[in-house]
C-alpha positions in Angstrom: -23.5 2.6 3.8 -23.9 6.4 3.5 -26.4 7.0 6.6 -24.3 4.4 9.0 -20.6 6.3 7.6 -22.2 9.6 8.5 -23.4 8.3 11.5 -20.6 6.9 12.8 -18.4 9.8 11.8 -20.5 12.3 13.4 -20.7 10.5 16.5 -16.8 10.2 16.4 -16.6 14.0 16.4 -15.0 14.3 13.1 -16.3 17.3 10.4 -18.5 15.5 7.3 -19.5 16.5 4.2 -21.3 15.0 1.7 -20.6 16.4 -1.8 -19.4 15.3 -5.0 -17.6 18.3 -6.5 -13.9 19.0 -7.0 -11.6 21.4 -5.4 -10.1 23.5 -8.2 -6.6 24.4 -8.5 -3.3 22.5 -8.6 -1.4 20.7 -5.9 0.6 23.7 -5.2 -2.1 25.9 -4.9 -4.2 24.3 -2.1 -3.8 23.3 1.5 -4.2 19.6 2.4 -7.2 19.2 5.1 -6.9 16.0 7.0 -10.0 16.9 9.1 -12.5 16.5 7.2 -14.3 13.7 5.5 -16.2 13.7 2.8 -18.3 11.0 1.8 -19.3 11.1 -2.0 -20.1 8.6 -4.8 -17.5 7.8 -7.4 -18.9 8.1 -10.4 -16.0 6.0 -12.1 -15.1 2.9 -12.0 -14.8 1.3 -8.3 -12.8 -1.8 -9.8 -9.8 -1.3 -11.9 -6.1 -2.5 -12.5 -3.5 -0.8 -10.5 -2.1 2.1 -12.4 1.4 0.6 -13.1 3.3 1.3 -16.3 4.1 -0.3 -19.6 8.0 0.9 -19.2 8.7 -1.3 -16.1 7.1 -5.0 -14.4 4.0 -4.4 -13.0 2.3 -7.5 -10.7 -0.7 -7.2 -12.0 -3.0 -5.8 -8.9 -6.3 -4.9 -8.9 -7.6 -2.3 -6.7 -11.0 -1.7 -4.7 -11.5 2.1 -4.7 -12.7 2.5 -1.0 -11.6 6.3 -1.1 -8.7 8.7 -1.5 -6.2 10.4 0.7 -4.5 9.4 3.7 -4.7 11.0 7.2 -1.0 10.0 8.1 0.7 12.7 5.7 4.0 11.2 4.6 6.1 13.6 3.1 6.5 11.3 0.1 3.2 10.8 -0.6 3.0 10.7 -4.3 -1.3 11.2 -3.6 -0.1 14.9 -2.7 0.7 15.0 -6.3 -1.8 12.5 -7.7 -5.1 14.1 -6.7 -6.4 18.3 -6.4 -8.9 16.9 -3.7 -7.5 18.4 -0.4 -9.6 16.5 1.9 -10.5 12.8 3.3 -13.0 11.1 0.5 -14.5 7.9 1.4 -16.8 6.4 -1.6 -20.3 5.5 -0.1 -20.9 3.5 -3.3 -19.1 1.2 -3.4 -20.6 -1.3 -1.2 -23.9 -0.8 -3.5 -21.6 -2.1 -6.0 -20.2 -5.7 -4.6 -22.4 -7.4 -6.6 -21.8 -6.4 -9.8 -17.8 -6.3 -9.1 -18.4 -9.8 -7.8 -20.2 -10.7 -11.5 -17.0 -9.3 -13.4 -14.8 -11.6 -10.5 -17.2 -14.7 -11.7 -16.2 -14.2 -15.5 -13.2 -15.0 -14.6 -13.2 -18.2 -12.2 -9.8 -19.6 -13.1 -8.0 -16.4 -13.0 -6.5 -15.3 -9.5 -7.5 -11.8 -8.6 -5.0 -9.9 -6.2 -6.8 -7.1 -4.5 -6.4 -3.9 -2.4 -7.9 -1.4 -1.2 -4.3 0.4 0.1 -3.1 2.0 -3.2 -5.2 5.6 -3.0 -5.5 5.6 0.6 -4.3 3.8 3.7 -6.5 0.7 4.1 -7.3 0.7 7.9 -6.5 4.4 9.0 -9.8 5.5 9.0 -11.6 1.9 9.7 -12.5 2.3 12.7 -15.1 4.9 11.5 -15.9 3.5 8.2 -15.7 0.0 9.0 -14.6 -1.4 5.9 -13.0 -4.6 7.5 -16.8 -5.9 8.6 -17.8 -5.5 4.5 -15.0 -6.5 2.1 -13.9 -9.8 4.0 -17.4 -11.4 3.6 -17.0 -10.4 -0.5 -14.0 -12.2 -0.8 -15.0 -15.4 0.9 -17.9 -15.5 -1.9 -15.0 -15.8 -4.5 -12.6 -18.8 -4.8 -10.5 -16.5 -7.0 -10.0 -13.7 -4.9 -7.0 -12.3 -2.5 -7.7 -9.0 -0.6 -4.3 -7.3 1.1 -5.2 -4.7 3.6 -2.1 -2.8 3.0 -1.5 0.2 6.4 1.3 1.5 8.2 -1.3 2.1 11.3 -2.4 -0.2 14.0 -6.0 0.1 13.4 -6.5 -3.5 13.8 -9.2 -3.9 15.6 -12.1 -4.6 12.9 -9.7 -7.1 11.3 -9.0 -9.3 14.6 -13.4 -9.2 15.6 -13.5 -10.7 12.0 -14.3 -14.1 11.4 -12.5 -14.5 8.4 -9.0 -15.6 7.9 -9.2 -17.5 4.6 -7.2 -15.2 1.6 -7.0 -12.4 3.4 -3.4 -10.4 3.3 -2.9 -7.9 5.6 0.2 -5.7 4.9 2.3 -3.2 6.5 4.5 -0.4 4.6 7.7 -0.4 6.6 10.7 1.7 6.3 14.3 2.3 8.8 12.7 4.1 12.2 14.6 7.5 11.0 12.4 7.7 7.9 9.4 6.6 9.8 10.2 9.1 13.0 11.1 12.0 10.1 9.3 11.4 7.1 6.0 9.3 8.5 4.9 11.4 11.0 1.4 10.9 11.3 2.2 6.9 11.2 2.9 4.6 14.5 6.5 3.5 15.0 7.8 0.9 13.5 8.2 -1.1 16.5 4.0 -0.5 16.9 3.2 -1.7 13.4 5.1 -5.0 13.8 3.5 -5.4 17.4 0.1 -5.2 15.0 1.4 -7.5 12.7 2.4 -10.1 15.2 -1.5 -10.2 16.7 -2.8 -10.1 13.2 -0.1 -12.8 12.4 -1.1 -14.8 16.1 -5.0 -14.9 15.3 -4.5 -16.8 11.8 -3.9 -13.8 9.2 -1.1 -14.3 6.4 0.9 -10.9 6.6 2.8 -8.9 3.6 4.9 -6.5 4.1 6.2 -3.5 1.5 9.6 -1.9 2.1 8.3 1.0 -0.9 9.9 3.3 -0.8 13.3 2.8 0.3 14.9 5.9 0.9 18.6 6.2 1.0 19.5 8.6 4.3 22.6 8.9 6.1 23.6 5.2 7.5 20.7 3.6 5.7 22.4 0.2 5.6 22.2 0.4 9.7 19.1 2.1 10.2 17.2 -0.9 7.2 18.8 -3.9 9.5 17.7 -2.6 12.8 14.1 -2.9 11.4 14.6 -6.1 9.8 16.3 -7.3 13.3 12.8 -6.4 14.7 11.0 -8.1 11.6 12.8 -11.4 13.0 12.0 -10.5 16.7 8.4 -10.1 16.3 7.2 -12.1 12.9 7.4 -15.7 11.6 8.4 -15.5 7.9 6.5 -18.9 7.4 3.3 -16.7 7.5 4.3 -14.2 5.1 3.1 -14.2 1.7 5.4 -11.4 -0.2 7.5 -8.9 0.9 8.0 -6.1 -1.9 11.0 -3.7 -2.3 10.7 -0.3 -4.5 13.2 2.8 -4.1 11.9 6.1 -3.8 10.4 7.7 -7.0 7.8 10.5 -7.7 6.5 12.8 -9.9 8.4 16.1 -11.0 5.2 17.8 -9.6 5.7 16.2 -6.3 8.7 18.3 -5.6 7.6 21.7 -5.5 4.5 20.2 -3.0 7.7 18.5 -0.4 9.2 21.9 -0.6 6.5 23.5 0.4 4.9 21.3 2.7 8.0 19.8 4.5 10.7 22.0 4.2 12.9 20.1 6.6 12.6 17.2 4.7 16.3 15.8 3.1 14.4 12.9 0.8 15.1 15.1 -2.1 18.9 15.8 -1.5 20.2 12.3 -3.2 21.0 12.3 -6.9 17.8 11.7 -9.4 17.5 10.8 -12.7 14.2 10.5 -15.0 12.8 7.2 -15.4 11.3 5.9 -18.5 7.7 6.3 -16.8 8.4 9.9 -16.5 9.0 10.1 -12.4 12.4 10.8 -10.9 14.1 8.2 -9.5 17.9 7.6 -7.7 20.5 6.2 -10.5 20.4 2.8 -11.3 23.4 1.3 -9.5 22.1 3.0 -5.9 18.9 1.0 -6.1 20.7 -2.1 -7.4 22.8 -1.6 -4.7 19.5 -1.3 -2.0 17.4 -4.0 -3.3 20.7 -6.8 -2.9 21.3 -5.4 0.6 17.6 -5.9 1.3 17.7 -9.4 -0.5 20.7 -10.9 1.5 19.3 -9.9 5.0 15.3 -11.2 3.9 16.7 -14.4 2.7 18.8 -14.7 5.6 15.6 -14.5 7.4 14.0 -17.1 5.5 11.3 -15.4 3.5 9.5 -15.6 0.6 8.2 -14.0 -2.2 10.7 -11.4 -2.0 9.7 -9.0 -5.6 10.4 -5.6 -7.1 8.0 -2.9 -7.6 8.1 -1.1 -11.1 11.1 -1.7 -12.1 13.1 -3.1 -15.4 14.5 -6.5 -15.9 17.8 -5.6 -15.8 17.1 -4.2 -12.3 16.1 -7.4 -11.2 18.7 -9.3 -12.3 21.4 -7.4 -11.0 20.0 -7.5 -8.1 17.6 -10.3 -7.1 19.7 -12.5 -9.6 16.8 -13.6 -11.8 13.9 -11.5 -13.0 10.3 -12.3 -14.1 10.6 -11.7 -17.6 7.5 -9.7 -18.1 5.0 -8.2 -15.9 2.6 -11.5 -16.9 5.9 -13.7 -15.7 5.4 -11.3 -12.2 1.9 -11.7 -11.7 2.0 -15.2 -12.1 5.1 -15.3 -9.7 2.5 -13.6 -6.8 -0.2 -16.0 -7.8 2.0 -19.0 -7.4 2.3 -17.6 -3.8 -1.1 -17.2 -3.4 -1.7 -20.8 -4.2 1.4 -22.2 -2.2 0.0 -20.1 1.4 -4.4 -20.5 0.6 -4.1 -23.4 -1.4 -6.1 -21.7 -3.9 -6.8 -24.1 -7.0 
């Protein structure tokens, strides 16, 4: 996998280095390169749980570490916080390392396994030079158990539609109104371009999710939410979608100082912010009740399923979904049910 990365990305003009240091410093103190690609072996473990938190109901994800940092450079981005490594890393070992991850997937035949390769980095932004969609799919059709979501806000579809596999596969787009996206995802297509992604994904047999995290509240956000959920309807048949997921904005104290810095034009910080029991900031409670019931009415009205809430209490969900879970085990088992019902998993 290392030769044919470094290959490829030299070929594709784009700077490499492989290394496996650090960059010193804190967040503040550095300036992000999205340039440069380094290619490296993570020493630590390539399969793990999602990093979720006790405090709130987690779904129980696992993640594929396929790298870190994203080229796309959302002024949210909680990874500007998260990591002191400036640059593009992509994790040359982890292919190396199927086998045994399929072994830990084997002890556990009759458990469901959802995973993703979208929560430290974008999943398909940089797959057309690493080429990740012609590796992982072939893993997961070895194991009954597994799900893999290919979670993006790009249109980097190409490896996914020259694949032959269809079967329990997810592939996911991060959505948001178009006057976050055109503001606050500047490096990421339009809205209108993802779904046009989505539908051919969605055309050529692939199950789509989609993530509405975070939800930002902006001037006329109750407009500028339907008009992207009118072109959810226009392009996208919500037979074929396995979960959509809804989580207001939230972030680190850290993070702040970094969006000051980095995007000073940015107004995602003006709203009113409270500190959550996991320690981030996040908008006061009856805002995101208020969000997450606007967002149910107009996705059930659509006809959707697996509508669910991303860390966040059970009082939260009642108030606003109008039933909750229970527990982060009554959550995960609430996505596997889905998984079941759409891939007729056993």
């Amino acid at each position: 996998m290392a030769q044919r990365a470094m290959r490829r990305l030299q070929d594709s003009g784009v700077t490499v280095k492989r290394e496996d240091g650090t960059c010193p410093g804190t967040p503040e103190e550095f300036q992000l390169d999205k340039e440069t690609i380094r290619l490296m072996d993570f020493p630590g473990e390539l399969f793990k749980p999602c990093p979720g938190t006790r405090e709130y109901l987690c779904c129980g994800y696992q993640i594929l570490h396929v790298g870190t940092n994203c080229p796309l450079d959302c002024s949210y981005c909680i990874l500007q916080a998260y990591f002191n490594q400036p640059s593009l890393r992509v994790f040359v070992n982890l292919e190396q390392n199927l086998e045994a991850i399929g072994e830990t997937l084997r002890t556990s035949e009759r458990k469901i396994f959802r995973i993703g390769t979208g929560e430290f980095t974008d999943s398909l932004a940089l797959d057309p030079i690493v080429k990740w969609t012609a590796v992982l799919p072939s893993f997961a059709a070895k194991h009954r158990n597994v799900l893999l979501e290919f979670k993006t806000k790009t249109t980097c579809i190409e490896g996914l539609l020259s694949s032959p596999f269809r079967d329990r596969i997810v592939v996911s787009w991060s959505l948001n109104s178009p006057a976050i996206a055109s503001q606050e995802e500047r490096g990421a297509p339009s809205i209108k371009r993802r779904l046009e992604a989505a539908r051919a994904c969605q055309r050529e047999g692939y199950i789509l999710g989609f993530h509405f995290d975070p939800l930002i509240e902006h001037p006329l956000w109750p407009e500028g939410y339907a008009e992207t959920l009118e072109l959810l309807d226009r392009y996208i048949d919500p037979k074929g979608v396995i979960w959509i997921s809804l989580g207001c904005l939230r972030y680190m104290p850290a993070l702040k100082k970094v969006i000051r810095r980095r995007f000073p034009r940015s107004h995602i910080l003006d709203g009113e912010f409270v500190r959550g029991l996991d320690g981030k900031m996040r908008y006061i409670k009856p805002l995101r009740i208020e969000m997450y019931a606007f967002m149910k009415a107009k996705l059930e009205a659509w006809g959707v399923g697996g509508l669910y809430l991303c860390m966040e209490s059970s009082d939260v969900w009642q108030k606003s979904l109008g039933w909750s879970p229970g527990s982060s085990e009554g959550l995960s088992d609430y996505l596997d049910d889905r998984a079941r019902e759409l891939f007729r998993i056993p």
